[in-house]
C-alpha positions in Angstrom: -11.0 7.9 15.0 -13.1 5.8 12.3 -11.3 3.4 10.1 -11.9 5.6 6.4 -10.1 8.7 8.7 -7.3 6.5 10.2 -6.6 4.6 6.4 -6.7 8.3 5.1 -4.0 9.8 7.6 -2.1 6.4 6.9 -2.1 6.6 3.2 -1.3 10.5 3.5 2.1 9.1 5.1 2.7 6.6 3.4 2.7 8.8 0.1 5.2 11.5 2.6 7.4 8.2 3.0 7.1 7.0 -0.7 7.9 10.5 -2.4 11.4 10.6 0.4 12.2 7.0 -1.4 12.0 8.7 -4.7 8.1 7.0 -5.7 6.1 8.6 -8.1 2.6 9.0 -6.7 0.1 8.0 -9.7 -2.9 7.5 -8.1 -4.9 6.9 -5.0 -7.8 4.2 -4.0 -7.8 2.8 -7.2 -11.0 0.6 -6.8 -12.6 -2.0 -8.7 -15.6 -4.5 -7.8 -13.9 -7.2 -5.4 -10.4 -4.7 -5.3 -8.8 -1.6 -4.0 -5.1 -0.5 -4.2 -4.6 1.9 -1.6 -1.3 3.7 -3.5 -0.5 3.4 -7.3 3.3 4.4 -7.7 6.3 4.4 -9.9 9.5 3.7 -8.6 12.3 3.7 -11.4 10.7 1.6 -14.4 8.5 -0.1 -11.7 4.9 0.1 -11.3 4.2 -0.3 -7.7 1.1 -1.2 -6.1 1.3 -0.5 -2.5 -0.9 -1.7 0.2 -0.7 0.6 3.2 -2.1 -0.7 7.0 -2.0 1.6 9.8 -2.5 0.7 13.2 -3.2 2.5 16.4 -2.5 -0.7 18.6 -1.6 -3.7 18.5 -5.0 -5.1 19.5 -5.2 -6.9 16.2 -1.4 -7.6 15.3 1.5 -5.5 13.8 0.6 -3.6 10.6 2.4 -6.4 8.5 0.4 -9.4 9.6 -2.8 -8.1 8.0 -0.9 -8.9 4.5 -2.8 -12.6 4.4 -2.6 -14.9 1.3 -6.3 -13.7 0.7 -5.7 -10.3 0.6 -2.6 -10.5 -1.5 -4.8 -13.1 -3.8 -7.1 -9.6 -4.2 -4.2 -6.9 -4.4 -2.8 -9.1 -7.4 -6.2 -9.3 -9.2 -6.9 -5.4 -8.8 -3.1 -4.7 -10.0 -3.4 -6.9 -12.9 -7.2 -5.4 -13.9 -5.0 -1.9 -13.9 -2.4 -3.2 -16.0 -4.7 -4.5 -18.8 -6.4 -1.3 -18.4 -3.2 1.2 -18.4 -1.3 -1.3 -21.4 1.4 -2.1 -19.4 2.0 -5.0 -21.5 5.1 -6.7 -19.9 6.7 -3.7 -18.2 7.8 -5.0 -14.7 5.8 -4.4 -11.7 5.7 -5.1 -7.7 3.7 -4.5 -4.7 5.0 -3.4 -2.0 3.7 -2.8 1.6 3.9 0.1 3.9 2.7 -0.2 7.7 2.2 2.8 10.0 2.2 2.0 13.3 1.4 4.6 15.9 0.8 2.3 18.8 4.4 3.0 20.6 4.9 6.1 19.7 1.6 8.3 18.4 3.4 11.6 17.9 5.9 10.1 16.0 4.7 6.5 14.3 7.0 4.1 13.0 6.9 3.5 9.2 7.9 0.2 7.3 8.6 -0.2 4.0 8.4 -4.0 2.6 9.3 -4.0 -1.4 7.8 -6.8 -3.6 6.0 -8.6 -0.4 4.9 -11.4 -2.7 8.3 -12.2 -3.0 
C-alpha cells in the first residue's frame, strides 16, 4: 500500500473516530508552503488541528512517536497561518493527535486519541 493510500485510509478513520467524539469535521489536507494539517475540526468552541499517523508496523515506532518537536514546530505554524486566515482572533484552539495502528490487529486497528499534545 503507498503512503498517500495508507494516510488516506488513516485520515478516513480518524474523521469516523472524531465525528463518534462529537468533532466537527471542517476540512481536510489543509496545506500551505512548508505545512499540512491532516484534519481541521471543531470540538465545542475549539478549533482543533489534528495530526493523524497511521502505521502498518512498528518498523519505524508506534504511531505517537512520529509527533517530534520539528513536526509540531510545523503543525503550529500551518494552524496559526489558518487562524490569521479564518479570523479566529483569540478564540481558543488545540491540536490534537490521532494514531492508527494496524500492526496487531489489521482487521480491527487500534485508534488513539491524544488532546492538546503540545501540552
Amino acid at each position: 500500500m503507498s503512503t498517500t493510500s495508507t494516510g488516506n485510509k488513516g485520515e478516513d478513520l480518524a474523521c469516523e473516530y472524531l465525528k463518534k467524539q462529537r468533532y466537527k469535521i471542517l476540512e481536510r489536507n489543509y496545506r500551505i508552503r512548508g505545512g499540512e494539517i491532516d484534519i481541521v475540526a471543531q470540538d465545542k468552541e475549539y478549533l482543533v488541528f489534528v495530526e493523524v499517523k497511521t502505521r502498518y508496523s512498528h518498523d519505524f515506532g508506534l504511531p505517537v512517536e512520529s509527533m517530534t518537536p520539528w513536526k509540531v514546530k510545523y503543525l503550529l505554524k500551518t494552524a496559526r497561518f489558518y487562524l490569521l486566515k479564518i479570523g479566529w482572533g483569540d478564540g481558543p484552539y488545540r491540536i490534537d493527535f490521532v494514531g492508527i495502528d494496524f500492526a496487531d490487529h489489521p482487521e480491527n486497528p487500534q485508534i488513539e486519541l491524544i488532546k492538546n499534545i503540545t501540552g
